[in-house]
C-alpha positions in Angstrom: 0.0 0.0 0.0 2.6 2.3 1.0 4.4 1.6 -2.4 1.3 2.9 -4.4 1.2 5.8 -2.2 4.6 6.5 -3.2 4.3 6.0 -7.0 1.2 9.0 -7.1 2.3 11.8 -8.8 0.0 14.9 -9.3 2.3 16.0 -12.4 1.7 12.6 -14.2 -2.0 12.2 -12.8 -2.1 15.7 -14.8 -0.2 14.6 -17.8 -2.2 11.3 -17.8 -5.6 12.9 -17.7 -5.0 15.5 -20.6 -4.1 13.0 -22.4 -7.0 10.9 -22.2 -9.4 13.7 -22.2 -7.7 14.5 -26.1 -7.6 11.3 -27.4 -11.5 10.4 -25.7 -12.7 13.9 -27.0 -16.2 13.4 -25.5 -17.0 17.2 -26.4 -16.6 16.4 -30.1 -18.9 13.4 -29.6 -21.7 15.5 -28.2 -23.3 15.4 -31.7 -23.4 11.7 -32.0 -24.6 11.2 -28.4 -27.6 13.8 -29.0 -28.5 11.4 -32.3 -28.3 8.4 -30.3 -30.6 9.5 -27.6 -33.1 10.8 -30.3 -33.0 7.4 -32.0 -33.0 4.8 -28.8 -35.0 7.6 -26.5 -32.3 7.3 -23.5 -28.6 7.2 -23.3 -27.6 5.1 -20.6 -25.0 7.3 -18.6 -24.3 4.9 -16.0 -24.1 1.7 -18.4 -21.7 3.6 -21.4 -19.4 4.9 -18.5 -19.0 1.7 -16.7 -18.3 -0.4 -20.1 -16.0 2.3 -21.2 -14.5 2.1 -17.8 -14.0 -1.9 -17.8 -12.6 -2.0 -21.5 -10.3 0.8 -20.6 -8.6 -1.3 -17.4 -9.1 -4.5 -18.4 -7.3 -3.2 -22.2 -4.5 -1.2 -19.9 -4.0 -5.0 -18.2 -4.5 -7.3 -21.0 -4.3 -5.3 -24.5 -0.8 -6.6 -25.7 -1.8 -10.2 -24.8 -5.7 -10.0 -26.2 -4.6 -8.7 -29.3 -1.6 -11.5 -30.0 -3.7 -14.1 -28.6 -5.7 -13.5 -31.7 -3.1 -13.0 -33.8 -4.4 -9.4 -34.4 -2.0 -6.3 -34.9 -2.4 -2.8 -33.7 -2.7 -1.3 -37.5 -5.9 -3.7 -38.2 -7.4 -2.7 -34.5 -7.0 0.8 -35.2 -8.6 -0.2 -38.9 -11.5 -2.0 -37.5 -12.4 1.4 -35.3 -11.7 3.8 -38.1 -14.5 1.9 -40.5 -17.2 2.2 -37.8 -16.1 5.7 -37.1 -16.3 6.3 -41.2 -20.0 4.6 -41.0 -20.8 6.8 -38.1 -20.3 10.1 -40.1 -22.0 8.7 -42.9 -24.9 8.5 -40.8 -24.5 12.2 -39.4 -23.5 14.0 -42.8 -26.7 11.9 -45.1 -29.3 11.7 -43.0 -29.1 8.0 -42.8 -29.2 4.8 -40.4 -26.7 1.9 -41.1 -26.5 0.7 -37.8 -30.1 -0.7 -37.3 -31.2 -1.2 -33.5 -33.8 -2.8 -31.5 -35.5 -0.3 -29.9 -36.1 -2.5 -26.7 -32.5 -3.4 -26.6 -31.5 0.1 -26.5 -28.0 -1.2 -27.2 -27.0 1.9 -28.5 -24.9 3.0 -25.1 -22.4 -0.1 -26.0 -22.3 0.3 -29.5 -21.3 3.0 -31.0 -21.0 5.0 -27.7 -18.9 2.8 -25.1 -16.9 1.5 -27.8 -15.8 2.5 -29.8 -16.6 6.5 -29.3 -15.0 7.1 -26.0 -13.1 3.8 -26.0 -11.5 3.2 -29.6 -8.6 2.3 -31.1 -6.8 5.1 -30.5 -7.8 5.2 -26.8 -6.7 1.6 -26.4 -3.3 2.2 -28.1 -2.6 5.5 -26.0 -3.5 3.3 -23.1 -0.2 0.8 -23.7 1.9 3.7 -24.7 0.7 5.7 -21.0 1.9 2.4 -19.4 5.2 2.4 -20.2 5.5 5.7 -19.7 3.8 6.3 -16.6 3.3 4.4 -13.5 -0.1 2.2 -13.0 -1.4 4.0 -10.3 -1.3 7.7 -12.0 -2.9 6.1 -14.8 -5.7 4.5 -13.1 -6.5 7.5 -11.5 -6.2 9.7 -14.7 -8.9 6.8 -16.0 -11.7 7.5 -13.6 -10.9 11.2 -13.3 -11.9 11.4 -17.0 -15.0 8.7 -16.9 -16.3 11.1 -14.4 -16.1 13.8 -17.2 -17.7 11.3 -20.0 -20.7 10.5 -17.1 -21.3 14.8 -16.6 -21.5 14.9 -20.8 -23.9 12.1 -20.9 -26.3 12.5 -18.3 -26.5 16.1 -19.3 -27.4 15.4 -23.2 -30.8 16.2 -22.7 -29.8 19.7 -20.9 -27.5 20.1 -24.2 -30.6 19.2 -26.5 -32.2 21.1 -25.6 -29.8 24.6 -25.7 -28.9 23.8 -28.8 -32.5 22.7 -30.3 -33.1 20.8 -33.6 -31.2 23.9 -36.0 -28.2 23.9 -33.9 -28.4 20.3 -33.5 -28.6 19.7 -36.9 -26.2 21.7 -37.9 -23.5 20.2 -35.5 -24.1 16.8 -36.8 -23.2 17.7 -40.1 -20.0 19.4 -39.3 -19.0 17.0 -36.7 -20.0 14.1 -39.5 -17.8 15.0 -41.9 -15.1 15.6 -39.0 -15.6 12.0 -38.0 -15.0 11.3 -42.1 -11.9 13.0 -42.0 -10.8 11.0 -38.8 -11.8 8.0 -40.0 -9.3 8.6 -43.2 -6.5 9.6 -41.6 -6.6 6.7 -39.5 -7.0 4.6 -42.5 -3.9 6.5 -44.1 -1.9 6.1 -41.4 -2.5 2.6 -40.9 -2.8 1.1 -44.2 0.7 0.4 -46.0 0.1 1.8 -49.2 3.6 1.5 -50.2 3.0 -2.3 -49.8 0.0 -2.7 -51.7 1.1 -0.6 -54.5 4.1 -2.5 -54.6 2.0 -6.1 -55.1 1.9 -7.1 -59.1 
């Protein structure tokens, strides 16, 4: 006990926290969590948060190994989160629905929202790089301190619904859409090795 009392550090608590909070960007999600409570009728604070929470930690623990264990590298992980991400902002810029839900299953606060909105790809990798960087401890810490942030956002949706109203809503769907696009491309850029395909007869 008196060993994790001595490996807190307010700097790297601090350094930890901003860093989540910029890679989990739950202000730029507001958008997409105001469409998902129009479309399921309730976001589920407590449930996204805690989900979020458990994939963080148990990713932090057991990334590295999950992801060999299925033979699966960090490029097609980060590829598998851009796609959805790409879908996502298809829905927001055209007025459409690809992702289809039950309305009774109101699923909506796992998937997209949970994961992999405030828990992606790039969460996940920033997570491994934070812990060999940083000690566990601070790292935890910087973990709930900013699920405590992503809970305020959500359970305040409806307060933000409503000060924006349909216009404002609207129009922050489209610009954050095609914001989500543009995300979603630079991940695949970054992770696909074009020089390598181009290379193949």
């Amino acid at each position: 006990m008196e060993n994790i009392i001595e490996q807190i550090s307010i700097k790297e608590i601090t350094s930890v926290s901003l860093i989540l909070f910029a890679v989990i960007d739950i202000l730029g999600s507001i958008p997409i969590i105001i469409t998902l409570r129009q479309r399921e009728g309730v976001i589920h604070s407590e449930k996204a948060t805690i989900v979020a929470g458990m994939i963080m930690i148990v990713f932090l623990f057991l990334g590295q190994s999950i992801l060999s264990l299925f033979g699966i590298d960090f490029q097609s992980f980060a590829l598998a989160g851009a796609l959805i991400i790409f879908l996502i902002g298809m829905e927001m810029v055209l007025g459409i629905h690809l992702f289809q839900s039950n309305p009774e299953a109101k699923t909506g606060s796992i998937v997209p929202l949970a994961f992999p909105l405030i828990t992606g790809a790039g969460t996940m990798t920033t997570l491994l790089s934070l812990r060999a960087a940083y000690s566990l401890p601070n790292i935890l810490i910087g973990i709930v301190l900013n699920l405590f942030f992503v809970y305020g956002v959500l359970k305040s949706s409806g307060w933000l619904e409503q000060k924006l109203g349909s216009g404002g809503t609207e129009v922050l769907r489209k610009v954050f859409g095609v914001i989500l696009l543009a995300i979603a491309i630079k991940l695949f850029k970054t992770n696909i090795n074009l020089e390598g395909i181009l290379a193949k007869p």
